[in-house]
Structures are given as structure tokens and as C-alpha cells.
FISE-789452 format. One record per residue: residue in three letters; z, x, y of N, C-alpha, C in turn. Coordinates in pm, whole numbers, padded with zeros to 5 digits, always signed. Example, Ala and Ser with C-alpha at 12.3 -4.5 7.8 and 13.67 -1.06 7.14 Angstrom:
2
ALA+00780+01319-00569+00780+01230-00450+00780+01320-00330/SER+00708+01285-00225+00714+01367-00106+00787+01290+00003/
This chain:
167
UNK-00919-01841+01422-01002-01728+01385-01113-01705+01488/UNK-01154-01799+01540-01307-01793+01643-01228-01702+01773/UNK-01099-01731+01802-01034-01686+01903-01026-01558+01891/UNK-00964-01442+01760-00986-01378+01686-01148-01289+01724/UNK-01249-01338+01713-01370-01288+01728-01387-01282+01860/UNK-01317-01347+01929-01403-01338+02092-01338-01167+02130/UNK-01166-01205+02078-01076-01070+02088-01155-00962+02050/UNK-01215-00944+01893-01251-00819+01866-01340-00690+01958/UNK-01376-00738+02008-01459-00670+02104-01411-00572+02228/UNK-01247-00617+02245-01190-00633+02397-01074-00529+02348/UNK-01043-00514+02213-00961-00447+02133-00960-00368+02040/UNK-01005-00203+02084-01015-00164+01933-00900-00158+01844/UNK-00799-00163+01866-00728-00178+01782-00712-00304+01681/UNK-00777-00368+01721-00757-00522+01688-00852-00518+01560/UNK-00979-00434+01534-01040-00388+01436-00951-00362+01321/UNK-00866-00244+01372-00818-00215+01269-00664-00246+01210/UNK-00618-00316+01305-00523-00429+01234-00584-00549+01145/UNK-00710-00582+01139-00741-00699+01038-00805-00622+00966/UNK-00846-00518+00960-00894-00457+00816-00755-00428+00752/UNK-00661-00366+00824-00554-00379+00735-00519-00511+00630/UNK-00463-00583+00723-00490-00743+00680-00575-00785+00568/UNK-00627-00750+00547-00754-00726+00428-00708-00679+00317/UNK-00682-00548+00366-00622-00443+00231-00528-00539+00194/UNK-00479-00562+00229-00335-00571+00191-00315-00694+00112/UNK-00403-00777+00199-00401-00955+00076-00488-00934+00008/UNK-00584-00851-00030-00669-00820-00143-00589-00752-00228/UNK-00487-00649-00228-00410-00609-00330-00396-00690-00422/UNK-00354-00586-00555-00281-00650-00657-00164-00710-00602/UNK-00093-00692-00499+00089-00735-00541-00003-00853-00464/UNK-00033-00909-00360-00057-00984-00309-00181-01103-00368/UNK-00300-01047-00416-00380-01124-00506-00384-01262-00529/UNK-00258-01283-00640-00251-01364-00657-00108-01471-00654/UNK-00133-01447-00461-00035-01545-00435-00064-01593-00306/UNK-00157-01716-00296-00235-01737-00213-00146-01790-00078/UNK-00066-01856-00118+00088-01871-00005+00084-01795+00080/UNK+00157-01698+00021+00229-01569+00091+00090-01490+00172/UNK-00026-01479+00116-00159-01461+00197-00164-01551+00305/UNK-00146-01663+00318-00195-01717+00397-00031-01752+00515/UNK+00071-01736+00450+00185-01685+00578+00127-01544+00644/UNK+00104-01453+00561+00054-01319+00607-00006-01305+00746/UNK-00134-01391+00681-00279-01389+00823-00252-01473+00887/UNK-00112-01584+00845-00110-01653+01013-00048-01619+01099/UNK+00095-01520+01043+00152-01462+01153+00066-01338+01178/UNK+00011-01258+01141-00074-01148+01184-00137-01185+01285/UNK-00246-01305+01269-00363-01382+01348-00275-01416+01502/UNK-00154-01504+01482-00105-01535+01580-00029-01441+01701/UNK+00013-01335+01607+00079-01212+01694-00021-01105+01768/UNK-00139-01127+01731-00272-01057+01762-00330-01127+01870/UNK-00324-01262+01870-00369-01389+01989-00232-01373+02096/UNK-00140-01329+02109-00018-01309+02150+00154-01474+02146/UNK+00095-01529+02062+00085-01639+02043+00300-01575+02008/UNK+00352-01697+02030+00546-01679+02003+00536-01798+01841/UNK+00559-01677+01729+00580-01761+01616+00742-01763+01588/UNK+00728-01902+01546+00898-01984+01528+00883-01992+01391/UNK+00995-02026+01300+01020-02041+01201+00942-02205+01169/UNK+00954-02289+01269+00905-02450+01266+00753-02436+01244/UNK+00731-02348+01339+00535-02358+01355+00492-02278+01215/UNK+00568-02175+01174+00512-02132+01009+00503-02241+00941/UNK+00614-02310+00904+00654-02400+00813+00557-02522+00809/UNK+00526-02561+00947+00434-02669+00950+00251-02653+00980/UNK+00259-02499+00951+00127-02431+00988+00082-02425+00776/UNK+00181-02337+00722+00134-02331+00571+00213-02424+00520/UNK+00358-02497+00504+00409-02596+00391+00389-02678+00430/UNK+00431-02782+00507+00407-02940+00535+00446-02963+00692/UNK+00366-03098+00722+00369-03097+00854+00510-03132+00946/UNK+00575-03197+00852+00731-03247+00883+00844-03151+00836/UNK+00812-02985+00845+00859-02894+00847+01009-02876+00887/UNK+01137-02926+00823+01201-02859+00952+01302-02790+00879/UNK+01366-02682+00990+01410-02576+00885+01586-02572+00907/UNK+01618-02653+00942+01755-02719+00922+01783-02790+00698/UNK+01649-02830+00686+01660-02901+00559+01599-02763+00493/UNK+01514-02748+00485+01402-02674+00446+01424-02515+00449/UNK+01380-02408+00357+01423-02307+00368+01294-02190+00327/UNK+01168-02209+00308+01038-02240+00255+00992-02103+00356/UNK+01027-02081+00482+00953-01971+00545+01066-01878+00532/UNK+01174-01885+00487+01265-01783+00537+01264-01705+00366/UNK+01254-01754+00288+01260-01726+00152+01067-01645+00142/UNK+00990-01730+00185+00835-01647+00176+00834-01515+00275/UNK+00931-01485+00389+00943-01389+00474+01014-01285+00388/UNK+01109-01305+00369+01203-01170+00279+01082-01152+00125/UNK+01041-01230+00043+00930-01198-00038+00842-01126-00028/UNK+00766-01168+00146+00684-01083+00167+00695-00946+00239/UNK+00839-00942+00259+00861-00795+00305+00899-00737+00193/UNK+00927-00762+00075+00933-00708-00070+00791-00648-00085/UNK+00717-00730-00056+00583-00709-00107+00483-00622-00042/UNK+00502-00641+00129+00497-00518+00166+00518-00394+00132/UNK+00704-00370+00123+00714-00263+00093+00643-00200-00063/UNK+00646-00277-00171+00578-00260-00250+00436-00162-00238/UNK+00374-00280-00147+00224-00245-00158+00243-00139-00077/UNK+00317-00070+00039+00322+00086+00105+00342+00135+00037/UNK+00436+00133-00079+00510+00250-00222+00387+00251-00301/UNK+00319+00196-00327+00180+00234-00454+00090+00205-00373/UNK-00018+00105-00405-00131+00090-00386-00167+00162-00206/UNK-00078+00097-00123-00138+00114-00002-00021+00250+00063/UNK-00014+00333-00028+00088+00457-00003-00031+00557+00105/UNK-00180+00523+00125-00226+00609+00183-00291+00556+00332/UNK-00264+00436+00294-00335+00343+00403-00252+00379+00551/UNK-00355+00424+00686-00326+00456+00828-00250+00370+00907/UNK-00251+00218+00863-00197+00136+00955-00099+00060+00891/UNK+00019+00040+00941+00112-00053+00802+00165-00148+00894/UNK+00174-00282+00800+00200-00398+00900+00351-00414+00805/UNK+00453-00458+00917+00599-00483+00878+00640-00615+00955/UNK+00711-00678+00902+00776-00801+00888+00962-00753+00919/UNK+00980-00711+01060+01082-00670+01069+01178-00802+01039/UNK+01328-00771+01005+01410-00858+00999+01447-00929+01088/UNK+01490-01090+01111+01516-01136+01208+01405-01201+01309/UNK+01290-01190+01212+01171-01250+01357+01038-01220+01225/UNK+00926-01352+01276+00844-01365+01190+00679-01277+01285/UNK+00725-01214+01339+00632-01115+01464+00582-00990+01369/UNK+00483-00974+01336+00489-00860+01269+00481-00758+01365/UNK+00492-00617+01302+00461-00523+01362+00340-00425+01324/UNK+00273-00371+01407+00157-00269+01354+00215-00138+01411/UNK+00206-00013+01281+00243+00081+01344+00149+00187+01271/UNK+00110+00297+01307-00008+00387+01271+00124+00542+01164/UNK+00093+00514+01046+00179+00634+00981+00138+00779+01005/UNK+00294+00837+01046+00259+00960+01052+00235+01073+00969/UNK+00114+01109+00930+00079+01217+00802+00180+01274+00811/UNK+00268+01401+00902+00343+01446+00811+00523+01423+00818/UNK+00504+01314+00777+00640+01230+00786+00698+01322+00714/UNK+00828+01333+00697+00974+01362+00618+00915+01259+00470/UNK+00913+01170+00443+00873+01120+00349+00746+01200+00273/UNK+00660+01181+00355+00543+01266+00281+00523+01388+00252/UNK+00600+01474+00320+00630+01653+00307+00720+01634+00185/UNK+00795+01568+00141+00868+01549+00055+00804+01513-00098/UNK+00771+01371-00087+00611+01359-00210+00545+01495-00193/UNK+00447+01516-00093+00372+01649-00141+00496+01775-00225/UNK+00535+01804-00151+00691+01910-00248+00715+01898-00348/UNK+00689+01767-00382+00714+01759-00535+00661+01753-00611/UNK+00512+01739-00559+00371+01709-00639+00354+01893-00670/UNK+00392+01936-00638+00322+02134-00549+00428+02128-00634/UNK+00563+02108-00691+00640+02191-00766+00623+02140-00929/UNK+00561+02008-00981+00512+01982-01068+00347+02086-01125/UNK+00308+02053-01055+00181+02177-01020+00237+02296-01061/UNK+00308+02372-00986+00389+02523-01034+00406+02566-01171/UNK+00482+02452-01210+00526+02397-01357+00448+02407-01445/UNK+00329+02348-01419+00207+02302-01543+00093+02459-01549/UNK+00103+02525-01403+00060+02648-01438+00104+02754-01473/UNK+00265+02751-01447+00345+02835-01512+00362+02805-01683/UNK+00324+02729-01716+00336+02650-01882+00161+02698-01918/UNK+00071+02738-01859-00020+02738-01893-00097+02882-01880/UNK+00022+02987-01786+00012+03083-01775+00062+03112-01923/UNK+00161+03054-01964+00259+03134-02093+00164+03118-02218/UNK+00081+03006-02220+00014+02982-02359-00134+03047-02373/UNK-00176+03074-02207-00278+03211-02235-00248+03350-02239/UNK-00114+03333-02252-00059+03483-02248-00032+03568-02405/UNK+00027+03359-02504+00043+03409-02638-00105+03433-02677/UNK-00244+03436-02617-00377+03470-02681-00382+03544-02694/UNK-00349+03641-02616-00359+03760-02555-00481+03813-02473/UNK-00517+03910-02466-00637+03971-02320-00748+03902-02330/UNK-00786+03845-02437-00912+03773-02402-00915+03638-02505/UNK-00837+03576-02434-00848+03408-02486-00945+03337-02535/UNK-01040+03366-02471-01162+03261-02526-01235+03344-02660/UNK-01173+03450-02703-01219+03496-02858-01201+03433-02960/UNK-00989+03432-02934-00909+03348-02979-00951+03182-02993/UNK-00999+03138-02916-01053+02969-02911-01161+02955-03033/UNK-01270+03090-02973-01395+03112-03095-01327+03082-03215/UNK-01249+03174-03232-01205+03207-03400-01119+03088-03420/UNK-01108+02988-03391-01013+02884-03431-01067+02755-03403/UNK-01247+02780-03356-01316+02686-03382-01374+02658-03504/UNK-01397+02517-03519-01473+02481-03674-01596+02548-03687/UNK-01575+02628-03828-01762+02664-03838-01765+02828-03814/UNK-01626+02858-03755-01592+03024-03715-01572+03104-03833/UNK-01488+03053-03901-01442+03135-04011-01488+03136-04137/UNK-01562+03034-04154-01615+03025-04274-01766+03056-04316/UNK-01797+03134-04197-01976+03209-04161-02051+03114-04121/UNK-02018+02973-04094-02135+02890-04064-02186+02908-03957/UNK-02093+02990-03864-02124+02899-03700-02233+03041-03631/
């Protein structure tokens, strides 16, 4: 981590890959699973230092020091988890977040890549949000329409206290 700090300075990007880092093991999906946090920020930390992570050096960095992955299967099972969990946390919580870190297949290297606002994905969500929308004002056009010309009379007279001279 001290190595980490000398970097920040020399890298703006390097800012905002560990605030990501942040988001992301502060999530709910991630929270409370202090493991998989701490595989997270070591391959993040190490791919940021430019450092070559092996399946051996995970294993004996977070599970035990006599790591080996001939017996052992402990990083390869927390890697596919945490690319579950990734994708997770991009589908909800972190669906708006600028920077998304991926755990491509085949290699424990993450990747940082900056999302593009108007992805095919996201023109798509918005489209559907805008045709739900349509919907709820077209449904809301029809029920001020059964009021007729001046709705909020109609509301009066069908409030408590209207009809019975109190109000």
C-alpha cells in the first residue's frame, strides 16, 4: 500500500481506479465477504504496482502460505465468484458507476475500463424506462379525462367535509 501512495501522485488515473476499489468492496454484494475483498485489492493493488499475478502468489498472499494449486483450488473458485459479483454489483448497485473493474477469464489481472454513457446497453435501459413513463402518463391522461374539464372540482367534491356542508 505505501508503494500505492508514492504512485498516486504520478497517476491520475490511479485515483480513480482505487476509489473504484472502494465502491465496490463497500457494496452490499461484497460487504460481507471479507475474502473475496481482500483477493479484490490484492490483485487490483498489484496490477496497479505493475506487479505479474499467478494463481500461487494469490493463494499464498490471502489462503495459506503453502499454497499450491495443483492440490488446492481456493483462488480459482474465489475468481469466478468474484466475477459473479462483479457483474452483479455493475447490474444494480454500481449500474452508474464511471469506472468498472473486470476479472477477465483466464488471468487474475484485472482490467480498468471507463463506461461508455451511451452504450447499446444503456440507450436500451433508458428506452424502456421512457416507454414505461409513456404508459403511466397515458393511464393518467385517461383518469383525468373521466373528471372531466376541471378535475380538481371533482377532487373538492369527493373530499371529506365537501358534501356534507362542513368544509
Amino acid at each position: 500500500m505505501e508503494q500505492l501512495l508514492h504512485l498516486r501522485s504520478s497517476d491520475p488515473d490511479l485515483e480513480a481506479k482505487l476509489v473504484q476499489l472502494h465502491r465496490v468492496v463497500e457494496s452490499q454484494i461484497f460487504r460481507d465477504s471479507a475474502k473475496k475483498c481482500k483477493f479484490l485489492r490484492y490483485v487490483v493493488e498489484e496490477s496497479i504496482l505493475g506487479n505479474e499475478i499467478k494463481e500461487t502468489t494469490v493463494g499464498i498472499e490471502i489462503y495459506k502460505p503453502d499454497y499450491d494449486p495443483c492440490v488446492d483450488a481456493h483462488v480459482r473458485v474465489a475468481a469466478r465468484e468474484i466475477r459473479a459479483m462483479l457483474k452483479q454489483y455493475y447490474a444494480g448497485e454500481g449500474a452508474s458507476d464511471e469506472v468498472v473493474i473486470e476479472l477477465p477469464l483466464g488471468t487474475y489481472s484485472p482490467i480498468f475500463r471507463l463506461r461508455q454513457p451511451n452504450s447499446a446497453e444503456e440507450i436500451a435501459r433508458l428506452s424502456q424506462m421512457i416507454a414505461f413513463l409513456e404508459l403511466r402518463l397515458a393511464s393518467a391522461r385517461q383518469v383525468l379525462s373521466r373528471l372531466g374539464p376541471a378535475p380538481e372540482a371533482c377532487v373538492e367534491e369527493a373530499l371529506p367535509g365537501k358534501r356534507d356542508g362542513r368544509g
